[in-house]
N, CA, C and O atoms as a Tripos MOL2 file, in Angstrom:
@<TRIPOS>MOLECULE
protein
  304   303    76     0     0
PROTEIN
NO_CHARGES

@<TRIPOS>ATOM
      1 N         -10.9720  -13.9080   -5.1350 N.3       1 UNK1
      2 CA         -9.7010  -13.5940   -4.5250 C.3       1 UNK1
      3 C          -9.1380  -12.2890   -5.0770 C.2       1 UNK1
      4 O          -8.4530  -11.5120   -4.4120 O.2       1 UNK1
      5 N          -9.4830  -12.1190   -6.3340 N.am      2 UNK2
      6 CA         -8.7130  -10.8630   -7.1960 C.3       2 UNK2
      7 C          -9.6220   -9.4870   -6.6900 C.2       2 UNK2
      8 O          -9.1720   -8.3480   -6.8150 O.2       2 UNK2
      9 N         -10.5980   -9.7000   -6.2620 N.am      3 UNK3
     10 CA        -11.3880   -8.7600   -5.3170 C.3       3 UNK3
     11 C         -11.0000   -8.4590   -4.4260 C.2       3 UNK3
     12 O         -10.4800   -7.3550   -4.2630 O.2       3 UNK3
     13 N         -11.1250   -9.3830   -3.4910 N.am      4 UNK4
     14 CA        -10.6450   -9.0790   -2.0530 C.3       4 UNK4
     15 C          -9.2180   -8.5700   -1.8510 C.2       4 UNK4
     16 O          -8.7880   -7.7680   -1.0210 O.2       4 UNK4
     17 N          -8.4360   -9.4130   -3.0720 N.am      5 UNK5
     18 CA         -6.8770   -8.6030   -3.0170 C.3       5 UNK5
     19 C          -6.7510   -7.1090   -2.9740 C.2       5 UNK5
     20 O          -6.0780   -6.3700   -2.2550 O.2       5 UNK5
     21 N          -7.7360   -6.8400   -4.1170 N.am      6 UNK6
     22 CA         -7.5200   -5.3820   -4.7360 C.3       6 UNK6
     23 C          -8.0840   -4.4170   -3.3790 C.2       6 UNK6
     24 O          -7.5260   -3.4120   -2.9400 O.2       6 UNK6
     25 N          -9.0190   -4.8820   -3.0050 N.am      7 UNK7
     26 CA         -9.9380   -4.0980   -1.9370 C.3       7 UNK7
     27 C          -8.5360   -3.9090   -1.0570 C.2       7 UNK7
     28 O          -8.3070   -2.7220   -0.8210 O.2       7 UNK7
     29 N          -7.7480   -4.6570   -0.6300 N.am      8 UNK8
     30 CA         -7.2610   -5.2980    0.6240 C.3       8 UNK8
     31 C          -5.9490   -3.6680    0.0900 C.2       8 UNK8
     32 O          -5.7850   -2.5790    0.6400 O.2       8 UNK8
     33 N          -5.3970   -4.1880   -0.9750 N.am      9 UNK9
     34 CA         -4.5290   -3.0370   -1.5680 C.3       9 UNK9
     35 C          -4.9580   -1.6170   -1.8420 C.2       9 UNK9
     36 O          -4.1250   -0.7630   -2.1430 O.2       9 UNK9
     37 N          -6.4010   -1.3230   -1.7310 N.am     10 UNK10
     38 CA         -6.5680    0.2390   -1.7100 C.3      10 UNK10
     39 C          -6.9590    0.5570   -0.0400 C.2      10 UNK10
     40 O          -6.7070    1.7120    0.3050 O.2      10 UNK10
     41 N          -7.3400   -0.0300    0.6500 N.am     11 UNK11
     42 CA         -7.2500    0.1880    1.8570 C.3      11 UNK11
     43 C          -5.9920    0.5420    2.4190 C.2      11 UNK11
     44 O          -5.8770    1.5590    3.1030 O.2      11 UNK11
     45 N          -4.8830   -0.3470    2.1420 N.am     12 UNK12
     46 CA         -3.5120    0.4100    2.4690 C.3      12 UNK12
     47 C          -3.2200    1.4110    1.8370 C.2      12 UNK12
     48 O          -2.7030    2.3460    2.4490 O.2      12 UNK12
     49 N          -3.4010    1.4870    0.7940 N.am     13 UNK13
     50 CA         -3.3210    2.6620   -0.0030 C.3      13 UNK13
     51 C          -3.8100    4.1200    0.4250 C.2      13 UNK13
     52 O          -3.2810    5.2200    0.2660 O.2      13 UNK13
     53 N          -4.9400    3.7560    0.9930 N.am     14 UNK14
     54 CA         -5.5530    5.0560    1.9100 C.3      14 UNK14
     55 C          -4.7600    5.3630    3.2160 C.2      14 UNK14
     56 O          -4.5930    6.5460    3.5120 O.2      14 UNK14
     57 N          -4.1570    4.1810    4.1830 N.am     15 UNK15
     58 CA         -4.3440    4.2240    5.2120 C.3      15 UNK15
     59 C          -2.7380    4.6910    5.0710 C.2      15 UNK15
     60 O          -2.3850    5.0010    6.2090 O.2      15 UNK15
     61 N          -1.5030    4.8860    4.0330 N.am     16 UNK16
     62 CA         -0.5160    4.9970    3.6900 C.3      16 UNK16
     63 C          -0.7220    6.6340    3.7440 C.2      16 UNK16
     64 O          -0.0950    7.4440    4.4270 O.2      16 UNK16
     65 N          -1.7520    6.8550    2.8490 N.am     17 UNK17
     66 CA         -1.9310    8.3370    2.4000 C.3      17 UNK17
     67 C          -2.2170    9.2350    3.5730 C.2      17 UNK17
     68 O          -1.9760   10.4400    3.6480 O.2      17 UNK17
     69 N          -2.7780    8.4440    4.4900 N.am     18 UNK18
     70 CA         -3.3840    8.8680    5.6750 C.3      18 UNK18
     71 C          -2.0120    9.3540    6.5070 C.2      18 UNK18
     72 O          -1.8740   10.4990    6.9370 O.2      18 UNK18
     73 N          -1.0910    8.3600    6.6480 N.am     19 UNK19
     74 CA         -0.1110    8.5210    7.3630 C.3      19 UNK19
     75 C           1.1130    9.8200    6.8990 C.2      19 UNK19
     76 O           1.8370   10.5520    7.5740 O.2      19 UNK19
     77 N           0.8690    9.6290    5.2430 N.am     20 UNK20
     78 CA          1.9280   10.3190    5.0980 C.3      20 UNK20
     79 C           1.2950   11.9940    4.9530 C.2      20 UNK20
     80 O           2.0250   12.8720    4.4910 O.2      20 UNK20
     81 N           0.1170   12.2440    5.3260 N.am     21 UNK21
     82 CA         -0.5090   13.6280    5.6330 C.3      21 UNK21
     83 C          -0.0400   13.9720    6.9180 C.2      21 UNK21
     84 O           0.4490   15.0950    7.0410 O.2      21 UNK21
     85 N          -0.1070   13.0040    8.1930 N.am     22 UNK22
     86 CA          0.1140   13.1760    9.2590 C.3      22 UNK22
     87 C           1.3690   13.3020    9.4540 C.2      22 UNK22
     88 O           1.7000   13.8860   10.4850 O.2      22 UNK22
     89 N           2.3310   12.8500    8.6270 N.am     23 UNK23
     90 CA          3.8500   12.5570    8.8360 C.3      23 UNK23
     91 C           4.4190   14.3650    8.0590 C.2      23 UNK23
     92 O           5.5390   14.8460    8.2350 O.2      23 UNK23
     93 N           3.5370   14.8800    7.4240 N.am     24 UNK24
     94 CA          3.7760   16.1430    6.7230 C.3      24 UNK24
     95 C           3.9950   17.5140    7.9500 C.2      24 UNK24
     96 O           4.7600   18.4730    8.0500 O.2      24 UNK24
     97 N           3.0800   17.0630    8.5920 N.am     25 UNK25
     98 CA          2.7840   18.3790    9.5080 C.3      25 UNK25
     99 C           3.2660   17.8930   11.0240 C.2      25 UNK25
    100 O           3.0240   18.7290   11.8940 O.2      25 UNK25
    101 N           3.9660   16.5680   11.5120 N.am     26 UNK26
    102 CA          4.5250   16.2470   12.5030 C.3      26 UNK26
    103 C           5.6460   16.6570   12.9550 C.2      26 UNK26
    104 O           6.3160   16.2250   13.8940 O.2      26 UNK26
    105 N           5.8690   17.7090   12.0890 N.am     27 UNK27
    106 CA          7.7360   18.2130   12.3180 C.3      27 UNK27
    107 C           9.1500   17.2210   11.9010 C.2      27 UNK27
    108 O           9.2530   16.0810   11.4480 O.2      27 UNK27
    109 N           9.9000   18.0120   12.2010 N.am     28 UNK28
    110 CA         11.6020   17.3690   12.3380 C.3      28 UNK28
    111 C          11.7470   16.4520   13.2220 C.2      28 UNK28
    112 O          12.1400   15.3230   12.9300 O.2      28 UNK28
    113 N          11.5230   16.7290   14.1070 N.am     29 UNK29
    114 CA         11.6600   15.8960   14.8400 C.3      29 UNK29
    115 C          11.5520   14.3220   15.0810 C.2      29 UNK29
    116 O          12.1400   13.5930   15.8790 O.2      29 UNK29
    117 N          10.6510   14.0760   14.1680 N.am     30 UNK30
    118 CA         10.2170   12.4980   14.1420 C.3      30 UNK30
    119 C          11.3820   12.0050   13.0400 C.2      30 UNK30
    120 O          11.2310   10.8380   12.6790 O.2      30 UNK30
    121 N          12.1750   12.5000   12.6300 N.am     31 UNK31
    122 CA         13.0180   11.8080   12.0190 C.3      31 UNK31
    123 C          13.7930   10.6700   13.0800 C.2      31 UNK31
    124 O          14.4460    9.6860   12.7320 O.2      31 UNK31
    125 N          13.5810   11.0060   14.0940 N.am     32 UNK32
    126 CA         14.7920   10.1270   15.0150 C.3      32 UNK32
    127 C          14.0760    9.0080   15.1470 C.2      32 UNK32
    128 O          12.8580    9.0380   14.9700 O.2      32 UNK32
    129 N          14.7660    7.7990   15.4940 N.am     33 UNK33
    130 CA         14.6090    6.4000   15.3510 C.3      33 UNK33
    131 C          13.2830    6.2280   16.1860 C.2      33 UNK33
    132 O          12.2330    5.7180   15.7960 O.2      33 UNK33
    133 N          13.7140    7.0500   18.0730 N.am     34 UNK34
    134 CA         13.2010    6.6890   18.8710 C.3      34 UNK34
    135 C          11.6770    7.5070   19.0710 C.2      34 UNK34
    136 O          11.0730    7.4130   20.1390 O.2      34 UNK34
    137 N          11.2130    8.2020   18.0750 N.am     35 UNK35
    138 CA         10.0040    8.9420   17.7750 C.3      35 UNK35
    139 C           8.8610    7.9050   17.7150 C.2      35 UNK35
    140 O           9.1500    6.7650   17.3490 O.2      35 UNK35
    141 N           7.7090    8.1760   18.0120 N.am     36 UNK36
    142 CA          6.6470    6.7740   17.4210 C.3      36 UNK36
    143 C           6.0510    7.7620   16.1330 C.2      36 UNK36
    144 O           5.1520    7.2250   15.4860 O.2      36 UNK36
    145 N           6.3200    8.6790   15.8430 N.am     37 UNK37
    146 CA          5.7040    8.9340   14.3310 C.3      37 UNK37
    147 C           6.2750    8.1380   13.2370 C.2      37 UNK37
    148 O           5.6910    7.6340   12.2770 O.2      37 UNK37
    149 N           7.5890    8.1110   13.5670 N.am     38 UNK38
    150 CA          8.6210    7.9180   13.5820 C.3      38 UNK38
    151 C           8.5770    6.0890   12.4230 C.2      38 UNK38
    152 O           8.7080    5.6050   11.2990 O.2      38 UNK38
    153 N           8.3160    5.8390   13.7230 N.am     39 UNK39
    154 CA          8.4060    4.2590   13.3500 C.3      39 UNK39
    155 C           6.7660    3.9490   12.7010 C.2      39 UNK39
    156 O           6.4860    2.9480   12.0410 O.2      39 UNK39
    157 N           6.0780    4.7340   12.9570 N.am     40 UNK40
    158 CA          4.6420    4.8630   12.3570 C.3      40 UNK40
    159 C           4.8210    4.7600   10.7580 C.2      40 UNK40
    160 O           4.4160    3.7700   10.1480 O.2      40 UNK40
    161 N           5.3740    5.7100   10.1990 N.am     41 UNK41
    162 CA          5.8940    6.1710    9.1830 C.3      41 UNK41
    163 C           6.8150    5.2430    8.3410 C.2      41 UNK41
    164 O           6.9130    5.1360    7.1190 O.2      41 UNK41
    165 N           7.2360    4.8270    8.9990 N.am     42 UNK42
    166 CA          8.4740    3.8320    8.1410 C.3      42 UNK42
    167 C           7.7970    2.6510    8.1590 C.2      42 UNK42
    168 O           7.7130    2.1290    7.0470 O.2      42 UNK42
    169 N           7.1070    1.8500    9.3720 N.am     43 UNK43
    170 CA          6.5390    0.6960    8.9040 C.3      43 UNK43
    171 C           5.2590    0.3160    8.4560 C.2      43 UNK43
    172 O           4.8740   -0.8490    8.3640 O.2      43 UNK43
    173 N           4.3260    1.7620    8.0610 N.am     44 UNK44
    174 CA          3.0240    1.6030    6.8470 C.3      44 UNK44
    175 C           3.6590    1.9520    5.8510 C.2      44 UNK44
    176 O           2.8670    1.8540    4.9140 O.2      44 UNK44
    177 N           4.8090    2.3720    5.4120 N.am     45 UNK45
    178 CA          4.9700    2.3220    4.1640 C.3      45 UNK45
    179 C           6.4670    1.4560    3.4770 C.2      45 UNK45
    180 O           6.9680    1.4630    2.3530 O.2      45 UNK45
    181 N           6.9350    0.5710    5.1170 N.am     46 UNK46
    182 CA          7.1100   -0.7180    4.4160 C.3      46 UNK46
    183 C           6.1090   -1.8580    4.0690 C.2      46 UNK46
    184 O           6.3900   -2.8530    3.4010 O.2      46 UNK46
    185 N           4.9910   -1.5890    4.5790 N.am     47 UNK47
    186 CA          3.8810   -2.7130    4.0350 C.3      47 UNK47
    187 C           3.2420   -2.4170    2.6290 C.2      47 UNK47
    188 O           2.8430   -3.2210    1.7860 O.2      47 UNK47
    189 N           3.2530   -1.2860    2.6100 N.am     48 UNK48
    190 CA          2.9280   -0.7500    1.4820 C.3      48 UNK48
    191 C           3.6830   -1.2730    0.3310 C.2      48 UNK48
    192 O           3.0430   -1.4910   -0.6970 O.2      48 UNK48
    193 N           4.9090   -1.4990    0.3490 N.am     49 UNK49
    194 CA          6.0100   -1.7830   -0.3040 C.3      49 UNK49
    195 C           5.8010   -3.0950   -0.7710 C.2      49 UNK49
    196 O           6.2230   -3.4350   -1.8770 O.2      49 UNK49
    197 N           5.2410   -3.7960   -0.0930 N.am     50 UNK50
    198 CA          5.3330   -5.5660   -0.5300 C.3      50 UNK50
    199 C           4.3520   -5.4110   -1.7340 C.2      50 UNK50
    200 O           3.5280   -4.5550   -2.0540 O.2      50 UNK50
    201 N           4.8360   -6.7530   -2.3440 N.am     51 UNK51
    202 CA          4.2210   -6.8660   -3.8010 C.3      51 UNK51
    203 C           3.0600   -6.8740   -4.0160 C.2      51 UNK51
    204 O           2.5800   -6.4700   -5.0760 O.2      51 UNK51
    205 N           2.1610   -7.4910   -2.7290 N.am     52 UNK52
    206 CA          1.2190   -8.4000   -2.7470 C.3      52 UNK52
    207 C           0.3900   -7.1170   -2.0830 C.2      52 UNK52
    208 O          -0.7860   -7.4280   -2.2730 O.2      52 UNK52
    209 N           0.4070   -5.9680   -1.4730 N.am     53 UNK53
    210 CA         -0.3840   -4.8970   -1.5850 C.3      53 UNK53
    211 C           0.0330   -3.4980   -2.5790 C.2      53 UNK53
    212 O          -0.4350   -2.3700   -2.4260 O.2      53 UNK53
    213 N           0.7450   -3.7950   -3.3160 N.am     54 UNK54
    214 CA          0.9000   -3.1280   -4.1790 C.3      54 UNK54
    215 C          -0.8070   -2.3970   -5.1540 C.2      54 UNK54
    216 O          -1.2570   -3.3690   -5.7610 O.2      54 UNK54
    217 N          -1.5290   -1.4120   -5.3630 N.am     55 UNK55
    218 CA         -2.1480   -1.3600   -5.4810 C.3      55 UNK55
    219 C          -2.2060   -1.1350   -7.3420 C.2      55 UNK55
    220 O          -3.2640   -1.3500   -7.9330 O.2      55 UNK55
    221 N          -1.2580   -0.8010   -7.9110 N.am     56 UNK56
    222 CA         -1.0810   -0.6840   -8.9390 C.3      56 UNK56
    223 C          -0.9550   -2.2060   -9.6380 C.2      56 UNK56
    224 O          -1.2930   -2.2090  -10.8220 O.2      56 UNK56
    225 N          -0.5600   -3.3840   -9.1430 N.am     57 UNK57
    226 CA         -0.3380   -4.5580   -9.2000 C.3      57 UNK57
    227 C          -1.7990   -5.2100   -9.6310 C.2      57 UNK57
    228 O          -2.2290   -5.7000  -10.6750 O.2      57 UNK57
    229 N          -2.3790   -4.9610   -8.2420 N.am     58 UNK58
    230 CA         -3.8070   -5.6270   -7.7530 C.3      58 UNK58
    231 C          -4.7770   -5.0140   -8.8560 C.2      58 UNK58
    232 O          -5.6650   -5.7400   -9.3050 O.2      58 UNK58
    233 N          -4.6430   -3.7210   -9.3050 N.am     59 UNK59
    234 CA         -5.2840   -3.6310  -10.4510 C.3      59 UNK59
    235 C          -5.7020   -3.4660  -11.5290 C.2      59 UNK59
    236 O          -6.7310   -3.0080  -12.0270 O.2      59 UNK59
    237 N          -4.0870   -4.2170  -12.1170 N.am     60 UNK60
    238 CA         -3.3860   -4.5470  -13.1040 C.3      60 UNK60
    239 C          -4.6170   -6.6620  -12.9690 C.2      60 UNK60
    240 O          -5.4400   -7.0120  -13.8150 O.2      60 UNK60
    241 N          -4.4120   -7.0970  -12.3020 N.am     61 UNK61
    242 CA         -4.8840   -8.1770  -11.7440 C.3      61 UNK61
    243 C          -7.0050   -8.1880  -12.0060 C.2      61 UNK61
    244 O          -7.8240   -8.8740  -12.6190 O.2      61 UNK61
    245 N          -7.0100   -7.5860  -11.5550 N.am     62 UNK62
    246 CA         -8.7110   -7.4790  -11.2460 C.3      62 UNK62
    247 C          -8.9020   -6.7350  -12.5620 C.2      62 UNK62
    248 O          -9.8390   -7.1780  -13.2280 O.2      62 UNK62
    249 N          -8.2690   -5.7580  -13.0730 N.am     63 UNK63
    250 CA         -8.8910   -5.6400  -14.6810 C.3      63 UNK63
    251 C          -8.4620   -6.7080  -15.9610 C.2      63 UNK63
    252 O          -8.7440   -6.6180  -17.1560 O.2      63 UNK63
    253 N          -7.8660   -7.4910  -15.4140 N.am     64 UNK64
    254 CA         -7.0740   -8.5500  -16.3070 C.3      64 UNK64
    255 C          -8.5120   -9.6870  -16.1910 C.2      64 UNK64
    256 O          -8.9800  -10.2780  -17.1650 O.2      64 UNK64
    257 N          -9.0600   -9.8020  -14.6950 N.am     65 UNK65
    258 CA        -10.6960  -10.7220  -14.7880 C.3      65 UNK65
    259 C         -11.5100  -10.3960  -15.5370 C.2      65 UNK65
    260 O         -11.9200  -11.0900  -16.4680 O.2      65 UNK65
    261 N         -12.0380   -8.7960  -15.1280 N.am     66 UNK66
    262 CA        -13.0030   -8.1730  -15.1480 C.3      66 UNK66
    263 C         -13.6800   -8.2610  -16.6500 C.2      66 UNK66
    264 O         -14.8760   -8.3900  -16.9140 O.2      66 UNK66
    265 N         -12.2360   -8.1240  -17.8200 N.am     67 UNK67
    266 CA        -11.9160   -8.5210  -19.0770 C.3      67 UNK67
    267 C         -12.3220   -9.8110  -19.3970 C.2      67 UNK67
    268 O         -13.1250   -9.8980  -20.3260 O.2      67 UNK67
    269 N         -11.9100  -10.9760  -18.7730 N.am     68 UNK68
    270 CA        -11.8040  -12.0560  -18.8930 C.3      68 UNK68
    271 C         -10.4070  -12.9660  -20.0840 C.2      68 UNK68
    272 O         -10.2180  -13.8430  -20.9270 O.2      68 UNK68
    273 N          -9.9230  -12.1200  -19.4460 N.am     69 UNK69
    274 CA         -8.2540  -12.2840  -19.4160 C.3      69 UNK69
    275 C          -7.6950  -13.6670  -18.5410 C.2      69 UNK69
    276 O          -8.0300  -14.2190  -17.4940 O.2      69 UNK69
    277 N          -6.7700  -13.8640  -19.4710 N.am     70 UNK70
    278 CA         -5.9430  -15.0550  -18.2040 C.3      70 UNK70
    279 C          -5.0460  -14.5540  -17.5800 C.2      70 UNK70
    280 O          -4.1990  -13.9610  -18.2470 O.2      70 UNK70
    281 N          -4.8960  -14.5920  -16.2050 N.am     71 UNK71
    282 CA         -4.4230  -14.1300  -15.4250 C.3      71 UNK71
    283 C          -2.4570  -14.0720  -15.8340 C.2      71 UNK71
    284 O          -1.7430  -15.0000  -16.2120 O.2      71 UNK71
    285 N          -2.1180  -12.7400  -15.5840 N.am     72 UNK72
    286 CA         -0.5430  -12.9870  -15.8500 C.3      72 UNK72
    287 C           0.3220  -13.5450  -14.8290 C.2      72 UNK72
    288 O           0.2120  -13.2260  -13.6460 O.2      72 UNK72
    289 N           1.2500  -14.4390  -15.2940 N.am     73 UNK73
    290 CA          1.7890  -15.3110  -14.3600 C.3      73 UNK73
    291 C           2.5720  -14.5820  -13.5930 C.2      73 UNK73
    292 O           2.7680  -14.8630  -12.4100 O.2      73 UNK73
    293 N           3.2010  -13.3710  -14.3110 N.am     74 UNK74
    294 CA          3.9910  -12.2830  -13.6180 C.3      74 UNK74
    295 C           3.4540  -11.4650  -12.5790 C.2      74 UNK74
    296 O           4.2310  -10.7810  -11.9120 O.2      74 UNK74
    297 N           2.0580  -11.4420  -12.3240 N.am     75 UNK75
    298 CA          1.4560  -10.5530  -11.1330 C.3      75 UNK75
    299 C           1.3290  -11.2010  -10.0590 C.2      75 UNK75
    300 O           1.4230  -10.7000   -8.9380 O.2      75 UNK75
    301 N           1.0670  -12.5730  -10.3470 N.am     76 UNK76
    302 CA          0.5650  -13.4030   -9.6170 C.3      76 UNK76
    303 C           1.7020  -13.7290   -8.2180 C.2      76 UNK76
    304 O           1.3920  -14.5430   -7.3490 O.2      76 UNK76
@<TRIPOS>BOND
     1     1     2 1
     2     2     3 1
     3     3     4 2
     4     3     5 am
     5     5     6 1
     6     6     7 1
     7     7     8 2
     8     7     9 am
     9     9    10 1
    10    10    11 1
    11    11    12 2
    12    11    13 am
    13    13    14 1
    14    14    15 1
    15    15    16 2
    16    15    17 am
    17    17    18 1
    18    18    19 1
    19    19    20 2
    20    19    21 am
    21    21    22 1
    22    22    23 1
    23    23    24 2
    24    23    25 am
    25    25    26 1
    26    26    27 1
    27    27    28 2
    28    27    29 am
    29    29    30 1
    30    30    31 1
    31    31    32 2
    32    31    33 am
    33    33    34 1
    34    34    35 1
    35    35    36 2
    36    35    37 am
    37    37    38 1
    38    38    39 1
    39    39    40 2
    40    39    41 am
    41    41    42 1
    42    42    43 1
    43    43    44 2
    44    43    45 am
    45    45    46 1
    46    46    47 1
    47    47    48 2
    48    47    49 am
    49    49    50 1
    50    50    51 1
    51    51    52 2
    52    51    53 am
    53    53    54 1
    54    54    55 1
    55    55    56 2
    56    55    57 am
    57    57    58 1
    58    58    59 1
    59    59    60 2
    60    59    61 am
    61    61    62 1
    62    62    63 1
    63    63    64 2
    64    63    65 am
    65    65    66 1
    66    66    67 1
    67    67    68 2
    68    67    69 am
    69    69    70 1
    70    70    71 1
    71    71    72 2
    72    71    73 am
    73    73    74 1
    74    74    75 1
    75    75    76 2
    76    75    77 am
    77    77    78 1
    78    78    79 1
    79    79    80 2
    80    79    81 am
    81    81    82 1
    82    82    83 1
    83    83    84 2
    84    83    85 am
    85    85    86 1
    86    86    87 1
    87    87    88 2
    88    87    89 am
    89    89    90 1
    90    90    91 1
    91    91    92 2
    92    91    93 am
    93    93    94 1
    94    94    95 1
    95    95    96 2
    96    95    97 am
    97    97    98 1
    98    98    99 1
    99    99   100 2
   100    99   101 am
   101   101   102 1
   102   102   103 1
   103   103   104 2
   104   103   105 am
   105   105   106 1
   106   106   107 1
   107   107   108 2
   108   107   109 am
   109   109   110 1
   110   110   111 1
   111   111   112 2
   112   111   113 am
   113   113   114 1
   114   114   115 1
   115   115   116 2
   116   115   117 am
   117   117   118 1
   118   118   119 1
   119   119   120 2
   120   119   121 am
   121   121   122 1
   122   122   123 1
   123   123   124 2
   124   123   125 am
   125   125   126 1
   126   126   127 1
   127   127   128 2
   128   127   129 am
   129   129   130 1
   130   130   131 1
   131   131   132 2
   132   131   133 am
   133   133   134 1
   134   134   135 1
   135   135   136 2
   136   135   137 am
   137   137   138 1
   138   138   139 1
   139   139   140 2
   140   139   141 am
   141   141   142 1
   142   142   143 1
   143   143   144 2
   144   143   145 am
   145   145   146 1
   146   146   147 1
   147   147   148 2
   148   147   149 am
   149   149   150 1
   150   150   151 1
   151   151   152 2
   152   151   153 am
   153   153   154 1
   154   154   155 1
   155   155   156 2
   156   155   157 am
   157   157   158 1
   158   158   159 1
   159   159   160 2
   160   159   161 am
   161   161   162 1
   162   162   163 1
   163   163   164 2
   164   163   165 am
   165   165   166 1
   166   166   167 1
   167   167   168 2
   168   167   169 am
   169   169   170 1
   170   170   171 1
   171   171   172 2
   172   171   173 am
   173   173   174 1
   174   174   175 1
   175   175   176 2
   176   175   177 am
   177   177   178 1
   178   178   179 1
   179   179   180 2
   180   179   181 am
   181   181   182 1
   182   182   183 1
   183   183   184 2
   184   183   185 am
   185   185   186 1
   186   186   187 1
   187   187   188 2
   188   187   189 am
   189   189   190 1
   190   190   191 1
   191   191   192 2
   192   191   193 am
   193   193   194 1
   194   194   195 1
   195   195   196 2
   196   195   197 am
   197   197   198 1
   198   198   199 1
   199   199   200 2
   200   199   201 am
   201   201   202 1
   202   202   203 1
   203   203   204 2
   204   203   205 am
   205   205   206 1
   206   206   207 1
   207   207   208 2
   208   207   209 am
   209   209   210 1
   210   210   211 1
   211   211   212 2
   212   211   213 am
   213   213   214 1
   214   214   215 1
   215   215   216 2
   216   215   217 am
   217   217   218 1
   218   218   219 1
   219   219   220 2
   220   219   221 am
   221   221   222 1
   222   222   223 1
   223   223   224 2
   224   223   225 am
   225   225   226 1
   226   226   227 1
   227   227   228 2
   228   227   229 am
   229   229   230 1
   230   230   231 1
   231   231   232 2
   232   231   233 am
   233   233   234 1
   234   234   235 1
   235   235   236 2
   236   235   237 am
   237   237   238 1
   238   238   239 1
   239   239   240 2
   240   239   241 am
   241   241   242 1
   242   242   243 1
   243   243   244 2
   244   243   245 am
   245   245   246 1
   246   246   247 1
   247   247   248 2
   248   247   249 am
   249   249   250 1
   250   250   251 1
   251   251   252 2
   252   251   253 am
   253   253   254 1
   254   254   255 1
   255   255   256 2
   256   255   257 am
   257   257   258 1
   258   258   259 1
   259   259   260 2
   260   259   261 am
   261   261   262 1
   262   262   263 1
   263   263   264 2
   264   263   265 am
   265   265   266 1
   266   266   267 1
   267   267   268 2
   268   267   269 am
   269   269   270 1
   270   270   271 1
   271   271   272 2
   272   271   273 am
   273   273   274 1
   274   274   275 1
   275   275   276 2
   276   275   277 am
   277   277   278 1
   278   278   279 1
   279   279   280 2
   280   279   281 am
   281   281   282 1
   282   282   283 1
   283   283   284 2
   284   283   285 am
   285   285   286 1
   286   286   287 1
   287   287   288 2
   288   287   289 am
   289   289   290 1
   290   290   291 1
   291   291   292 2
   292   291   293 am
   293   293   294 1
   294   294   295 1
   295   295   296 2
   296   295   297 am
   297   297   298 1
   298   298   299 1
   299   299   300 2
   300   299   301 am
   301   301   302 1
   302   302   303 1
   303   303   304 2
@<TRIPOS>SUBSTRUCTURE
     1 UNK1         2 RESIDUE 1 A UNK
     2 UNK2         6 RESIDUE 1 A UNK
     3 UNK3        10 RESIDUE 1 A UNK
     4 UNK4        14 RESIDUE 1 A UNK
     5 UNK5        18 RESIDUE 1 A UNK
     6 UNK6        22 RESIDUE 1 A UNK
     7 UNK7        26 RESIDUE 1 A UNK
     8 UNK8        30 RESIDUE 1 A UNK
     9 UNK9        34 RESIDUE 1 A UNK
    10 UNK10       38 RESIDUE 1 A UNK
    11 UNK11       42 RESIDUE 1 A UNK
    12 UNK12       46 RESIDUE 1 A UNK
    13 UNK13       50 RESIDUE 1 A UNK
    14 UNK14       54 RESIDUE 1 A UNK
    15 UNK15       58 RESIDUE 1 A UNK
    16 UNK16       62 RESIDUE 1 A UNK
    17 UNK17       66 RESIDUE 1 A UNK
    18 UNK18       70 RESIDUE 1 A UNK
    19 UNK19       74 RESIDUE 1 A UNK
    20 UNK20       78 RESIDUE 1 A UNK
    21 UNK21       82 RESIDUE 1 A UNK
    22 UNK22       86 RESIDUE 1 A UNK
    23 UNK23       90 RESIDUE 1 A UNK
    24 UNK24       94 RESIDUE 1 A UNK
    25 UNK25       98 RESIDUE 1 A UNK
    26 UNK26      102 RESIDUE 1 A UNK
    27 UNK27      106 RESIDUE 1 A UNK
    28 UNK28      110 RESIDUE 1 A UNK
    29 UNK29      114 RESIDUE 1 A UNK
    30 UNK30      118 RESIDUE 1 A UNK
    31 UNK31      122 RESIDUE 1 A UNK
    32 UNK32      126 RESIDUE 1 A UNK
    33 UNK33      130 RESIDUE 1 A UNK
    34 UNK34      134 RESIDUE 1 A UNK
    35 UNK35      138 RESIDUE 1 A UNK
    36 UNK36      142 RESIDUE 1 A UNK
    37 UNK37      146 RESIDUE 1 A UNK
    38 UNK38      150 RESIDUE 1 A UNK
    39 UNK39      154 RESIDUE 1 A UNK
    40 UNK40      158 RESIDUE 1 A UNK
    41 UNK41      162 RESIDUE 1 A UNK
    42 UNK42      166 RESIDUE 1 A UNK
    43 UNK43      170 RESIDUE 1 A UNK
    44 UNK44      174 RESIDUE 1 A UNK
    45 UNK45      178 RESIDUE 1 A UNK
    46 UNK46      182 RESIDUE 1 A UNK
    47 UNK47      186 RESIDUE 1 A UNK
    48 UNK48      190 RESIDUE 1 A UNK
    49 UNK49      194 RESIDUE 1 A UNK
    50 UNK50      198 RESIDUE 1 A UNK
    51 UNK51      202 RESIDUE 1 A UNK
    52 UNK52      206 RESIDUE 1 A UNK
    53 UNK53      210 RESIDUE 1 A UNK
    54 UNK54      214 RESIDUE 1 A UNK
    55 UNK55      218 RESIDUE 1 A UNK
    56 UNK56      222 RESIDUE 1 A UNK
    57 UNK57      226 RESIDUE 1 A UNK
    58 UNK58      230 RESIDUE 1 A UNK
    59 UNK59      234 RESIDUE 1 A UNK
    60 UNK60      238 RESIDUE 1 A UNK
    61 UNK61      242 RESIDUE 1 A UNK
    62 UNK62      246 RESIDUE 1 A UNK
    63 UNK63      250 RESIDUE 1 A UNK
    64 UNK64      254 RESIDUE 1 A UNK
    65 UNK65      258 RESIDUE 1 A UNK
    66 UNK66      262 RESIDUE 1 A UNK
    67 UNK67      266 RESIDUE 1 A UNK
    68 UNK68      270 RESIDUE 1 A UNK
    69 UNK69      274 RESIDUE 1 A UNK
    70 UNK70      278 RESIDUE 1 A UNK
    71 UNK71      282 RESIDUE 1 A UNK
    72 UNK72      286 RESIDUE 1 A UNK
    73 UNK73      290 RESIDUE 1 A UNK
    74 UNK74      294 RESIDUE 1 A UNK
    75 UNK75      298 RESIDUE 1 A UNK
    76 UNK76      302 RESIDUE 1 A UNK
């Protein structure tokens, strides 16, 4: 599971990075609500935001196994 999490969290991680390259060179314009960069932009990097793809989290988590560590109750 601490695999697949972590995998699951650098994939957004890319696909975040991805967006916010595209969101660089899209202009002013997409600031407005009714833009689809727009809303592109704001809701990959509210997913990004949740705990549970947090990628700094996930591998805080998977090097805590890898070790053979007990898992912290706080990441979890």
């Amino acid at each position: 599971l601490a695999h697949w999490r972590t995998n699951q969290a650098y994939a957004i991680k890319m696909c975040i990075e991805a967006v916010n390259r595209l969101w660089a060179v899209m202009g002013g314009s997409n600031w407005y609500n009714e833009r689809e960069g727009q809303r592109l932009w704001r809701e990959s990097n509210m997913t990004a935001a949740h705990a549970y793809t947090d990628y700094d989290v996930c591998a805080q988590i998977i090097g805590r196994e890898l070790l053979g560590m007990e898992p912290d109750p706080a990441l979890l």
